[in-house]
Residue, then its C-alpha position, 0 to 999 in steps of 0.5 A: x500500500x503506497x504511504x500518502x504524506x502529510x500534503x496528501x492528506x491535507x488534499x484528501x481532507x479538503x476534498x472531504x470537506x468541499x463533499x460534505x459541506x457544499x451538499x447541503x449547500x447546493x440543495x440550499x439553493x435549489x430550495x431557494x429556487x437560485x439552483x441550476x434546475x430550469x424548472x425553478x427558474x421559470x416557477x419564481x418569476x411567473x407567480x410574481x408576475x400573476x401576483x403582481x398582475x391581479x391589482x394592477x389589473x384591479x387598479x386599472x379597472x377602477x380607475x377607468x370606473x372613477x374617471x367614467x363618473x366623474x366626466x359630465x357632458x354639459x346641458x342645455x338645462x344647466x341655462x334654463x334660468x336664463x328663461x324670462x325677461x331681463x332688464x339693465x343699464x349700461x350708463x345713460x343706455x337701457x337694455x332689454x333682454x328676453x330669452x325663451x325657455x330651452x326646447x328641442x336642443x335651442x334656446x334663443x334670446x333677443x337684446x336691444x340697446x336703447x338711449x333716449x329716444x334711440x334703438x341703438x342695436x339689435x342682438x338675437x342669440x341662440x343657444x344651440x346643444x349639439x352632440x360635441x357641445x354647446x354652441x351661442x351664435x349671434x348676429x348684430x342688426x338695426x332696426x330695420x334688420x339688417x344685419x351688421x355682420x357680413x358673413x356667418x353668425x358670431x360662434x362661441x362655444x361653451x368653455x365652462x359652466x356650473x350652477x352660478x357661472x357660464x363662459x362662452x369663447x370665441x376661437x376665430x376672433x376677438x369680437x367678442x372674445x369671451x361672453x360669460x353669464x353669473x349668476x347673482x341670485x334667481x334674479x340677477x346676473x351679470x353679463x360681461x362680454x371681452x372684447x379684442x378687436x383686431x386693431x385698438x385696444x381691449x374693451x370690457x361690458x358688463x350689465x347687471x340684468x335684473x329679472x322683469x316679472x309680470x305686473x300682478x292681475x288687476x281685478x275689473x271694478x267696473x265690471x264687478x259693479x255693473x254684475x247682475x245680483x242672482 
């Protein structure tokens, strides 16, 4: 038998150690799942990614919901006390304004501006509901009705609206730039109309309108007097 020195032994003593020690340690890793077998590589990343993607789903789905109830689409009802007959001055100016209940996706008005003895311009408004939106037109006129503009009706559309405030904007021009409607109380509001003309400088109207409500009935005394007794 061939005698195996003191260095031999030493490399037998390590090899010994490397077989016991780094068993446990190659199942160790496998366990974890950081082995060599392709199975349990494949197994770790798919559950995290199914765990992972249950609430992102989830999320996702409910925030599409959230974001479904909360966009509103504006309505023609939302200018509905707009209704009746309004009047207000400008200065030395009296204006007069009417405008007709909303009914089938219009609701149209009519201004005029009088000083002393003078109608100095006629305005009709229409208030149209279309299904991309809401829509003002406007045409200037005289008395005689002809019309100040030479080409299409003004176009405003409805930029923002809510229980006490309406702005209408125009995209072509500055005449007028922005229109917009507050809501004092149920029987008053403001109208301020911006205007940006093409050349000079920038202007501002606005006319507190107070609602005109009709003169209460008036009981015929002379009829009254002359009525037969039964």
């Amino acid at each position: 038998m061939k005698r195996i020195g003191f260095s031999g032994l030493q490399r037998v003593a390590v090899v010994l150690l490397c077989l016991v020690v780094g068993a446990p340690l190659v199942h160790a890793q496998q366990a974890k799942g950081t082995g060599t077998d392709p199975g349990a590589k494949n197994a770790a990343p798919s559950a995290a990614a199914n765990s992972a993607s249950i609430p992102t789903t989830e999320t996702s789905s409910a925030t599409q919901q959230v974001n479904t109830a909360t966009v509103q689409h504006p309505t023609l009802d939302q200018l509905s006390w707009l209704e009746g007959r309004w009047h207000g001055e400008w200065g030395s100016r009296i204006a007069d304004l009417t405008w007709l209940e909303p009914k089938a996706g219009e609701m149209a008005g009519l201004f005029r501006l009088i000083e002393g003895q003078k109608t100095l311009v006629l305005e009709l408004f229409s208030i149209v509901e279309k299904p991309d939106g809401i829509e003002l037109f406007l045409r200037h006129l005289t008395p005689e009705l002809l019309p100040w503009e030479k080409s299409d009706a003004t176009t405003l559309n409805l930029e923002g609206v809510d229980a006490t405030k309406a702005t209408f904007m125009n995209p072509v021009n500055g005449e007028p730039k922005r229109l917009i409607f507050t809501r004092v109380d149920a029987d008053t509001y403001v109208q301020r109309s911006e205007i940006e003309p093409a050349e000079g400088e920038p202007q501002v109207i606005e006319i507190t309108f107070h609602r005109q409500k009709p003169p209460a009935a008036v009981a015929n005394a002379g009829s009254a007097a002359h009525r037969k007794k039964p």
